[in-house]
C-alpha positions as CSV (number, residue, x, y, z in Angstrom):
1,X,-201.4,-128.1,-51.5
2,X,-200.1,-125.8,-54.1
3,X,-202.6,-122.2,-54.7
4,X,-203.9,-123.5,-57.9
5,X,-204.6,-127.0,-56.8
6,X,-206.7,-125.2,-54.1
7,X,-208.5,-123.2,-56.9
8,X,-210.0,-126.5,-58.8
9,X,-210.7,-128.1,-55.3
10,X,-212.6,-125.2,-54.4
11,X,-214.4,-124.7,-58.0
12,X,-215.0,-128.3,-58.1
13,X,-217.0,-127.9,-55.2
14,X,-218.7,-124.8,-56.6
15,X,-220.1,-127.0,-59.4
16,X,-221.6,-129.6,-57.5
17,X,-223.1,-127.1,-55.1
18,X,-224.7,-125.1,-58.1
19,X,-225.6,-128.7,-60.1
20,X,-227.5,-129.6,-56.8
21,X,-229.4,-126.1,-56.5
22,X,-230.1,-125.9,-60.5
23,X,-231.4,-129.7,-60.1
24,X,-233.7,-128.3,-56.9
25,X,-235.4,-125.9,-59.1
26,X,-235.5,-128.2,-62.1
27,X,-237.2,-130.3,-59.8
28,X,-239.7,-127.7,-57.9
29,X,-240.8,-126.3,-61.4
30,X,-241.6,-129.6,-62.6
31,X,-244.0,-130.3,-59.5
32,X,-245.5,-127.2,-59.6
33,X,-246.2,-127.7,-63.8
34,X,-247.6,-131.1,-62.7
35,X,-249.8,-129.8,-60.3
36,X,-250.9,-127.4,-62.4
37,X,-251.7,-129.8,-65.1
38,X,-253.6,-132.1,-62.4
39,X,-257.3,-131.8,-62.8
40,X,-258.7,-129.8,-60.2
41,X,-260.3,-131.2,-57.3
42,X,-263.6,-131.7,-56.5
43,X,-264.8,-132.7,-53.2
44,X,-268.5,-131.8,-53.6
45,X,-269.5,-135.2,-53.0
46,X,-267.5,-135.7,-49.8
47,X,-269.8,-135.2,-46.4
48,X,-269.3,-131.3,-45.1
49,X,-266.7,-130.7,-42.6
50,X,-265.7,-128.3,-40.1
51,X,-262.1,-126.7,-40.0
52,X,-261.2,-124.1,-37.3
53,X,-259.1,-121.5,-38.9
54,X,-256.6,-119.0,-36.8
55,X,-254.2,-116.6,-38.1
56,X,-251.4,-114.2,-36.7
57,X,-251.6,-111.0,-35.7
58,X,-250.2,-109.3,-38.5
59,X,-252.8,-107.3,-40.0
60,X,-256.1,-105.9,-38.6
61,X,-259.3,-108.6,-38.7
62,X,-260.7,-106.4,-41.9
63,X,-257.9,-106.6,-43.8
64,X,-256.5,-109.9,-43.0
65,X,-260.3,-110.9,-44.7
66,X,-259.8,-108.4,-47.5
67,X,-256.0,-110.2,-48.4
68,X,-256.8,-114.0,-47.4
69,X,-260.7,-114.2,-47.2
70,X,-260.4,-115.1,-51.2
71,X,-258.5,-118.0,-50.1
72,X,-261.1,-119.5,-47.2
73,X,-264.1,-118.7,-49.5
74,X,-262.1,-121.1,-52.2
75,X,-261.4,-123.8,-49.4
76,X,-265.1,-123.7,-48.6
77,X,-266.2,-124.5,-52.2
78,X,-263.6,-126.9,-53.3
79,X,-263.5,-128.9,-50.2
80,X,-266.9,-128.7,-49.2
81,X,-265.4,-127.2,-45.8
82,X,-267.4,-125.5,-43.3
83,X,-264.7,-122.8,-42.1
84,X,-265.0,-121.6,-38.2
85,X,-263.4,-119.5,-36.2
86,X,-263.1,-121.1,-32.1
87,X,-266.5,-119.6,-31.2
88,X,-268.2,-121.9,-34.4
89,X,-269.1,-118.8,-36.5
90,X,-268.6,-119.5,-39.9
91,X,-266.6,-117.4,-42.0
92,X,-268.9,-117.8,-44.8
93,X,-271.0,-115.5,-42.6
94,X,-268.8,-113.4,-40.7
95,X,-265.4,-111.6,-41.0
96,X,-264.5,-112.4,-37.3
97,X,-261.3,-114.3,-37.9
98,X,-259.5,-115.0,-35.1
99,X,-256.2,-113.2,-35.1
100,X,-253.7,-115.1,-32.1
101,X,-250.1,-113.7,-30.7
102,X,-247.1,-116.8,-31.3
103,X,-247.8,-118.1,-27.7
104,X,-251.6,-118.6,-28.6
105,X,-251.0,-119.4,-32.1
106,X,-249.1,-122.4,-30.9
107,X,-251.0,-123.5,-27.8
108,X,-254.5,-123.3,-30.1
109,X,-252.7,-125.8,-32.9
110,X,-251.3,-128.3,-30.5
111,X,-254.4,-128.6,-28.4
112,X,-256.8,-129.1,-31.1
113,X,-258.2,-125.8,-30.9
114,X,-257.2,-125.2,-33.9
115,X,-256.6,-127.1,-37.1
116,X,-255.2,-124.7,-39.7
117,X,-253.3,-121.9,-39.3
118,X,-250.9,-119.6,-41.0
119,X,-248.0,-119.3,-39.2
120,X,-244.2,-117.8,-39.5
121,X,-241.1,-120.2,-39.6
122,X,-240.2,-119.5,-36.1
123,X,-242.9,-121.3,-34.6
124,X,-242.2,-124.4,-37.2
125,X,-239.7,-125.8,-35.3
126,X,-241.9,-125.6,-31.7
127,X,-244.6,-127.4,-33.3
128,X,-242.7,-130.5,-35.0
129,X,-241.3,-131.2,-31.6
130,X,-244.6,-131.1,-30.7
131,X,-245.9,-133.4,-32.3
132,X,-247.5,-131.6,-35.2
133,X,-247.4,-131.9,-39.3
134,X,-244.5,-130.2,-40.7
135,X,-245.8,-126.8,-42.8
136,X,-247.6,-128.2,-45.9
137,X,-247.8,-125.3,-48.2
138,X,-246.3,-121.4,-49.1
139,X,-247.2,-118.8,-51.7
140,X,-244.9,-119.7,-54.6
141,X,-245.0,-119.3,-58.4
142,X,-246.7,-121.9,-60.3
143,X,-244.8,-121.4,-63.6
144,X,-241.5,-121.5,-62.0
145,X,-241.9,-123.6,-59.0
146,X,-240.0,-120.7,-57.4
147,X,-241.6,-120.5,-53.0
148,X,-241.8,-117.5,-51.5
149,X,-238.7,-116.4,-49.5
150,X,-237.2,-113.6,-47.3
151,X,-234.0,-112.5,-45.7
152,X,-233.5,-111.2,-42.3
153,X,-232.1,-107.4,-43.3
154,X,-230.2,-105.5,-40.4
155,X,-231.7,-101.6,-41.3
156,X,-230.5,-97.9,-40.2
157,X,-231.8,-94.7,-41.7
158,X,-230.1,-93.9,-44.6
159,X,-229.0,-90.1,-43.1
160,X,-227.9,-92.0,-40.0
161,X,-223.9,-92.1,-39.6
162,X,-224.4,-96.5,-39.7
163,X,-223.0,-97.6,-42.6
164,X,-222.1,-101.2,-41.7
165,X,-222.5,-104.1,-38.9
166,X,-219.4,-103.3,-36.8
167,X,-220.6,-99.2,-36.8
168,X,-223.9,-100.6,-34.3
169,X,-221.0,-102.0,-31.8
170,X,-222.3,-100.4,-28.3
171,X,-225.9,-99.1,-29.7
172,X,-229.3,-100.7,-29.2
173,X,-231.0,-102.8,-32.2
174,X,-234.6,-103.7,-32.5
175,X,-235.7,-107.2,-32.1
176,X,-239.1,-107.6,-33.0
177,X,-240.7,-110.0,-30.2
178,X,-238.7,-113.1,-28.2
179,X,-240.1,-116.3,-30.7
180,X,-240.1,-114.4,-34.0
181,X,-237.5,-116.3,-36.6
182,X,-236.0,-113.0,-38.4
183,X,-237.0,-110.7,-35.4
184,X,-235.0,-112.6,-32.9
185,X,-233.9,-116.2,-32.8
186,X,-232.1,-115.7,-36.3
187,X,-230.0,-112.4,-35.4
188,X,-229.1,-114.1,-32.1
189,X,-227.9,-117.3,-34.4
190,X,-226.7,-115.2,-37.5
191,X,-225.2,-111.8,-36.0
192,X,-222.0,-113.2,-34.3
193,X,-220.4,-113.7,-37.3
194,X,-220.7,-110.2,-38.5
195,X,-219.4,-109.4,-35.3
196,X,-222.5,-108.3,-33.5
197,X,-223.4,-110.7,-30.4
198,X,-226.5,-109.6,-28.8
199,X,-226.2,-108.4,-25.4
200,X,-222.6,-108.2,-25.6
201,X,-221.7,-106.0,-28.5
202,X,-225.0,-104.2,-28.5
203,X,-228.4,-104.0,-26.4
204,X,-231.4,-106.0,-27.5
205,X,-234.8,-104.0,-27.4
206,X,-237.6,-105.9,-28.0
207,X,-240.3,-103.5,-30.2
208,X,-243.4,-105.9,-30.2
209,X,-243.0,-106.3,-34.0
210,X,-241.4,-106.2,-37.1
211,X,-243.5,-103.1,-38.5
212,X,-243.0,-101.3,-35.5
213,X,-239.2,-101.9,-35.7
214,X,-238.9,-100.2,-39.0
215,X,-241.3,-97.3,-37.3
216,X,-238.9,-96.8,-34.9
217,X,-235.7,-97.1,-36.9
218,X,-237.3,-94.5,-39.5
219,X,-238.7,-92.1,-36.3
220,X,-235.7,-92.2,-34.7
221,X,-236.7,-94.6,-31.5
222,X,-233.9,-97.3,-32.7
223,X,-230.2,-96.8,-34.3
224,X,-231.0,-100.0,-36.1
225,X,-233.4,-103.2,-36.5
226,X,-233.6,-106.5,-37.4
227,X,-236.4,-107.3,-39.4
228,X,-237.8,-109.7,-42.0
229,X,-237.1,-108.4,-45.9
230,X,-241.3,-109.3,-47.0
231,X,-242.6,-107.5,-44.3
232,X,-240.4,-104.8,-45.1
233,X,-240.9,-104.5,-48.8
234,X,-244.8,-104.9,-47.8
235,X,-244.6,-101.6,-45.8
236,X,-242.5,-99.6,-48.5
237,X,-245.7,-101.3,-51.2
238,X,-248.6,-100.2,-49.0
239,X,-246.8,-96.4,-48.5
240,X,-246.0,-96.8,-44.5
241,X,-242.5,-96.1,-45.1
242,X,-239.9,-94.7,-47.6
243,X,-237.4,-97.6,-49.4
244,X,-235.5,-94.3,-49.8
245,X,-235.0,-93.4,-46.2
246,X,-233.6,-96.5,-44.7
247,X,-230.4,-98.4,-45.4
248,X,-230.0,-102.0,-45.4
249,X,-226.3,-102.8,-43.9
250,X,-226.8,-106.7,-44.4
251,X,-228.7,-109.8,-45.3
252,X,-228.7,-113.2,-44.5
253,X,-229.3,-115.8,-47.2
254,X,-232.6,-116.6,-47.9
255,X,-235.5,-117.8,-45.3
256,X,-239.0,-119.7,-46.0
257,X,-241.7,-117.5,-45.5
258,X,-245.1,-117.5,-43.3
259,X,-246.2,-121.0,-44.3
260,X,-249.5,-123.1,-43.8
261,X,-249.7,-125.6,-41.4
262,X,-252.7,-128.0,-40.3
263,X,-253.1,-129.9,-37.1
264,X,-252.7,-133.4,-36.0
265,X,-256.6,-133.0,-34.9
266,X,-257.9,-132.7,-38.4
267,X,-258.5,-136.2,-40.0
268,X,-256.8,-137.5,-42.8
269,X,-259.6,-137.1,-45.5
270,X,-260.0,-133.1,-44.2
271,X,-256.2,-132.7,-44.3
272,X,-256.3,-134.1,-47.8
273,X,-259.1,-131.9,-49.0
274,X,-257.3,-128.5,-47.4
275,X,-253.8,-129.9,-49.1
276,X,-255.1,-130.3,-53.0
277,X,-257.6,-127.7,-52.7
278,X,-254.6,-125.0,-51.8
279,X,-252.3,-126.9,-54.4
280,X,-255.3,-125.6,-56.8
281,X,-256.0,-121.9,-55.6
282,X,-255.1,-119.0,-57.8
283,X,-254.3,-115.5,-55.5
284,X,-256.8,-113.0,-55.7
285,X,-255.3,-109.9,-57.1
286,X,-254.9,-108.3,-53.9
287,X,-252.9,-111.0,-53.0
288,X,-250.6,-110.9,-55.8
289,X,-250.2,-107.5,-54.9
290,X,-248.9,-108.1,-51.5
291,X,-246.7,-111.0,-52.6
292,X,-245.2,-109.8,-56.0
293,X,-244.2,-112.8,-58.0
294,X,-246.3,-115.7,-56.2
295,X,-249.4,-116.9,-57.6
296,X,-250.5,-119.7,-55.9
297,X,-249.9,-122.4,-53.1
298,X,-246.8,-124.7,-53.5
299,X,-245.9,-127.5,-51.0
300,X,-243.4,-127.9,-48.9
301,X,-240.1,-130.2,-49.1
302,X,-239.2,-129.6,-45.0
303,X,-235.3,-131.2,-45.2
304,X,-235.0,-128.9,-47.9
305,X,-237.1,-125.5,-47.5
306,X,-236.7,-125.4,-43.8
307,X,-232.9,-125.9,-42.9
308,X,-232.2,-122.5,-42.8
309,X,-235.0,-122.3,-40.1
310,X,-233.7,-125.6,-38.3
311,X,-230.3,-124.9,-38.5
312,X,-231.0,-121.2,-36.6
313,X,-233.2,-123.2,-34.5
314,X,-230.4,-125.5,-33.6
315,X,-228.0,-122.9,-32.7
316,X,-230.6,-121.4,-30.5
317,X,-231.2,-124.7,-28.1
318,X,-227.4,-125.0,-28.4
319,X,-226.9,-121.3,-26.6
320,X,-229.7,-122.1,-24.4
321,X,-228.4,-125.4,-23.3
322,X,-224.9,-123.4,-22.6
323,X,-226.8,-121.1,-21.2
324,X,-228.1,-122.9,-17.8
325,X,-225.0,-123.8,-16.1
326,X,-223.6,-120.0,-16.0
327,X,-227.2,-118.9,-14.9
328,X,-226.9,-121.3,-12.0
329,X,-223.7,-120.3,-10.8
């Protein structure tokens, strides 16, 4: 094939890739203009349930409440929803959310403990073979239809001598824990191809976290880290760390973010109030402060917003799987 016939096959394929994206947004602003013209829901009349609420161990209990106790107050109204943490206190009452690590997070969802949960795409995929709903909403932007997003950046600090990839060849990188989606699994999928294959071409230390990755990097503790670009840009917001001191040699292309998620234990009628009542909820302004651009819940399309997640996923059983046999020699 001659050099220009390769041109028009290559731009022909351009097109239909950007026609299919442009008709994806078309298509998520129009859902989230028709849920926005939707009247909103009222569930008053509907017999008070209970819903056991659980959330990650991102921030502290206080200010997870201060960012996201907006939100449970709203679910309470609009759904007529009593919500509880696993000792049957009501957060109407009292502040003591329960904050869970992954392992918890996952083992409280799948055995009813727990019915909704906010969790980070990394877990998705261990909870859909489990058995569990697929993620059924995300901070997005109602005018737009745009969900909220990240990238897995690869950081040094900007006075360090890294300037890209191939420079961290023989130096240690921060992974954040073993489950986390940007922290670990994704690198592990993603890095190879900017020639960086963990454990190989550089030694994995696991920091317990994606703030305390970027703490290290910008003390000194770690040449490098892989960590997600929201929880990042979060840190730089709130004052915990300089934009100007640390370099970001790469970025993958773009990941869902935490997402919402309810268990199979919750009945269909509570699942439906917890689902139109998000679809309805306006972010405080503290929340719009910690998620610039997003201003309310959007749902989820899972073949579309997670294949970035499944296909990292995938890749991980795969090296797994290929794994075992050398282990066993």
């Amino acid at each position: 094939m001659r050099r220009d016939a390769r041109w028009v096959v290559l731009l022909a394929g351009a097109t239909a890739v950007l026609g299919t994206a442009t008709a994806q947004n078309n298509n998520a602003a129009a859902q989230a203009r028709a849920a926005a013209a939707s009247p909103a829901p009222n569930f008053a009349s509907s017999p008070r349930e209970k819903l056991v609420v659980a959330m990650p161990k991102t921030y502290a209990k206080a200010e997870t409440m201060l960012l996201w106790g907006d939100y449970f107050n709203h679910l309470a109204r609009c759904g007529n929803l009593d919500l509880q943490n696993q000792q049957g206190e009501s957060l109407e009452r009292s502040s003591n959310i329960d904050l869970l690590g992954e392992k918890e997070l996952i083992e409280g969802i799948t055995s009813g403990k727990v019915q909704l949960a906010q969790v980070n795409p990394g877990l998705v995929p261990q909870l859909v073979a489990a058995g569990q709903p697929t993620p059924f909403a995300v901070p997005g932007n109602k005018a737009s239809g745009k969900r909220n997003s990240y990238h897995l950046i690869l950081i040094a600090r900007v006075d360090s001598p890294f300037k890209e990839p191939k420079d961290l060849i023989g130096k240690k990188i921060a992974h954040s824990t073993p489950t986390s989606n940007s922290g670990n699994l994704a690198p592990r999928a993603l890095f190879p191809a900017i020639g960086l294959v963990p454990d190989k071409n550089y030694e994995v230390v696991f920091s317990n976290g994606h703030e305390r990755s970027v703490t290290g990097v910008m003390h000194g503790f770690y040449p490098a880290a892989a960590v997600a670009s929201d929880l990042y840009q979060r840190m730089v917001l709130k004052g915990d760390v300089k934009g100007s001191s640390i370099r970001t040699l790469w970025e993958s292309a773009p990941f869902m973010t935490e997402t919402w998620t309810l268990g199979k234990t919750a009945s269909p009628d509570v699942q439906n109030r917890v689902q139109k009542c998000s679809y309805a909820y306006s972010f405080s302004p503290k929340l719009k402060q910690l998620l610039p651009g997003n201003d309310t819940m959007l749902p989820i399309n899972f073949e579309r917003d997670f294949a970035t997640v499944m296909e990292v996923h995938k890749k991980t059983q795969a090296a797994l799987a290929e794994a075992k046999p050398a282990a066993g020699k």
